[in-house]
C-alpha positions as CSV (number, residue, x, y, z in Angstrom):
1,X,50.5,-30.8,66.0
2,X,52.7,-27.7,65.1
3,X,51.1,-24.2,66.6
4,X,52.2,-21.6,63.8
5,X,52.8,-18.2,65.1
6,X,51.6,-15.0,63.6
7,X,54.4,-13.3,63.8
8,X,56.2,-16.4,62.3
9,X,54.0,-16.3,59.5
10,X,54.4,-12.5,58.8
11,X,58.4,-13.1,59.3
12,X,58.8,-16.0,56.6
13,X,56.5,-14.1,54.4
14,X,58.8,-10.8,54.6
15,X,62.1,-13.0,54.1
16,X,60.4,-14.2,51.2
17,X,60.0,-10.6,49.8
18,X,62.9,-9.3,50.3
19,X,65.3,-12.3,48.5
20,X,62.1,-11.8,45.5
21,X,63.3,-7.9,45.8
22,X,66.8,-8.8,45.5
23,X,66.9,-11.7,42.7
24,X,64.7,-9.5,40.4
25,X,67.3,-6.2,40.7
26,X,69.8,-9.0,40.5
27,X,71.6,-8.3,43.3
28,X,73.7,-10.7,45.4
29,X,71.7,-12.0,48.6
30,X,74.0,-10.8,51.4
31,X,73.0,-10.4,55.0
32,X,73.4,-6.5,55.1
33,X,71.3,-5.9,52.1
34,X,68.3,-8.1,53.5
35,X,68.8,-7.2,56.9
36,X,69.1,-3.1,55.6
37,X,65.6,-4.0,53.2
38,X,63.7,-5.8,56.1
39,X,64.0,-2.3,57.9
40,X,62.7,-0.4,55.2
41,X,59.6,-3.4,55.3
42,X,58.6,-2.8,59.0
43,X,59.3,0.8,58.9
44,X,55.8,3.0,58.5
45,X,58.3,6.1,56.9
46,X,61.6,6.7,55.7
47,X,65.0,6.0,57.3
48,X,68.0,8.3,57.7
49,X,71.5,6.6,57.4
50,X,71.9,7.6,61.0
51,X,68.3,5.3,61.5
52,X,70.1,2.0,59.9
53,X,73.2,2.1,61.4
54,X,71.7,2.7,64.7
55,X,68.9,-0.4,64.1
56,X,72.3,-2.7,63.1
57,X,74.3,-1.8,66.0
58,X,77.8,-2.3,64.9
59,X,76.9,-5.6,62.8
60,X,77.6,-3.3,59.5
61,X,80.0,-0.5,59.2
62,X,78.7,2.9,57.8
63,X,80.9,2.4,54.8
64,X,78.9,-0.5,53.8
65,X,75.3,0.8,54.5
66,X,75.7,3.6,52.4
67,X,76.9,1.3,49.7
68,X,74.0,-0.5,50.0
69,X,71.6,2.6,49.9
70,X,73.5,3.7,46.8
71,X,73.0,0.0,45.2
72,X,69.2,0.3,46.4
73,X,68.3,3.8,44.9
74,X,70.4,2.9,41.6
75,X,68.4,-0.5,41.4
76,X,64.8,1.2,42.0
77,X,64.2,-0.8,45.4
78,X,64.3,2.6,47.6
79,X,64.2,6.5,46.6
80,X,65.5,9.6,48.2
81,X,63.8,12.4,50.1
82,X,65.4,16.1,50.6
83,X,65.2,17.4,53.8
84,X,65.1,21.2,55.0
85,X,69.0,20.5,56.6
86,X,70.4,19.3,53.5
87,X,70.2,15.3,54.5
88,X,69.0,12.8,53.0
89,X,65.9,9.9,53.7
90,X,65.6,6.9,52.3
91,X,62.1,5.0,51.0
92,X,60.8,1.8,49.7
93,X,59.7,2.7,46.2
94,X,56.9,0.9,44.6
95,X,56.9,-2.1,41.6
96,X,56.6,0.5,38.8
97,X,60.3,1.5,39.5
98,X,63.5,-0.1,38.1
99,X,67.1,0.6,37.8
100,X,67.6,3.7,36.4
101,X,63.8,4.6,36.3
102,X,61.9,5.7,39.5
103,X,58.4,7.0,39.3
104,X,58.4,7.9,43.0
105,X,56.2,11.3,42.3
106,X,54.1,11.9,45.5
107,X,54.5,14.5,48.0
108,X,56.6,13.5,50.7
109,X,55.7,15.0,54.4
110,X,57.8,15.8,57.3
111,X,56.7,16.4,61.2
112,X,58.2,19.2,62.7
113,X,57.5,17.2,65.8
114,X,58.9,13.7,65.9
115,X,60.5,14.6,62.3
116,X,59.1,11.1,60.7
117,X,59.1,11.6,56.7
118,X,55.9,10.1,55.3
119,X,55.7,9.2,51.1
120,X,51.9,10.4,50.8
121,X,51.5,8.4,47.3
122,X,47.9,9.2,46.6
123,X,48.9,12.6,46.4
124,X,50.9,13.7,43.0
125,X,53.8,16.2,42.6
126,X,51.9,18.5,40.1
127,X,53.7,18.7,36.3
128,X,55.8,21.6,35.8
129,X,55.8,23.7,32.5
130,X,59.3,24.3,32.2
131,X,60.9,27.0,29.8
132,X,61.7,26.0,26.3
133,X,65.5,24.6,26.7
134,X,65.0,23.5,30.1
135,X,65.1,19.0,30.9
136,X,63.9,18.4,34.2
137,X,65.5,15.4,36.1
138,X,63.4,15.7,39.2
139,X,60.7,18.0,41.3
140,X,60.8,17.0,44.9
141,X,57.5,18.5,47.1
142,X,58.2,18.5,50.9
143,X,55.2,19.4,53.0
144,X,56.2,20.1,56.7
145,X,53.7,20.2,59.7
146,X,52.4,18.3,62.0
147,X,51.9,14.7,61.5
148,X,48.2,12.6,62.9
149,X,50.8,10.6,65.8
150,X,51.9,14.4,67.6
């Protein structure tokens, strides 16, 4: 009789996902962009650049992680967070986004402490009445504090 692990469950289960994720934004299944997307799985916030290459070692250059993040956000599989220093975090959106069409609009919250960046998607960036003329693209709310783990 074969014991079945947990965590072996949980594994195949995520491995599944992610090539799902990657066949429906048609993308080729290539070991950086499952290995960058199973990050962004077990990952409770969003990841810096800096945060994936670190978590690869030197398995993938930093050329080709930021390609991948590019082919992510452009696909609708993650979306960007601004931060107060001008960089940029990454997210898992959710199924309503696609290529060219993310409806990532929750607040996003950053701990002055340990500087984690949460998506808080129950809560909704409020609509803006923009003057006549005027398209918006984006509206990006940052809340900074302290997060419930400091």
């Amino acid at each position: 009789m074969q014991t079945v692990f947990f965590d072996d469950t949980i594994e195949l289960k995520m491995e599944k996902d992610i090539t799902e994720i990657l066949k429906r934004s048609q993308l080729s299944i290539t070991g950086s962009r499952k290995k960058i997307l199973e990050l962004f799985q077990k990952s409770n916030g969003a990841l810096a650049h800096a945060d994936i290459e670190s978590s690869t070692g030197e398995q993938y250059d930093r050329v080709t992680i930021y390609r991948t993040l590019q082919t992510f956000v452009e696909k609708g599989i993650i979306h960007t967070i601004p931060t107060a220093d001008n960089s940029v975090r990454y997210a898992l959106c959710k199924d309503e986004c696609t290529e060219g069409h993310h409806h990532d609009n929750h607040v996003h919250f950053i701990c002055d402490n340990c500087g984690a960046t949460y998506c808080l998607e129950n809560i909704i960036v409020p609509e803006v009445k923009l003057p006549g003329g005027f398209i918006q693209k984006q509206a990006d709310v940052i809340v900074s504090g302290t997060c419930d783990k400091c």
